[in-house]
C-alpha angles and dihedrals in degrees: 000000000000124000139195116216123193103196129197110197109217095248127004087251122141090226094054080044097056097039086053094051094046089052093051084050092059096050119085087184088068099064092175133023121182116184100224150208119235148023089353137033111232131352115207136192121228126181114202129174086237155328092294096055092044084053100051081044097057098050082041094057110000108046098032105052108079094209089068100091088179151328143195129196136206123197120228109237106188126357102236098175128001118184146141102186119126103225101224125201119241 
């Protein structure tokens, strides 16, 4: 299953910032992270085998860590278009 995850850090300080990206770099569940504009601060994309997983995922990084203010996730129902490729003019 794969999962969007908008994420609020608790305050806009460099040492939550920092706490919160070494974290996502920890977690092989999380397989992209963008800091973000915006309404939220980052939104990540996790990719678990199920709901169980993604539940024991989210008391094990999300509740437990005090800079996460809140998240809310959406999960992706169907993959329409995946791609990475920059389109370059000619």
């Amino acid at each position: 299953m794969l999962m969007l995850v908008y994420i609020n850090l608790e305050r806009d300080r460099t040492d939550i910032l920092d706490r919160f990206k070494q974290a996502v770099r920890r977690t092989p569940e999380i397989t992209c992270a963008y800091n973000v504009t915006g309404e939220t601060d980052f939104v990540l994309v996790i990719s678990v085998s199920g709901m169980v997983e993604y539940e024991a995922l989210t008391r094990r990084f999300f509740f437990e860590n005090a800079d996460i203010k809140k998240f809310s996730t959406m999960v992706v129902m169907e993959r329409t278009k995946v791609s990475f490729a920059v389109p370059i003019g000619e």
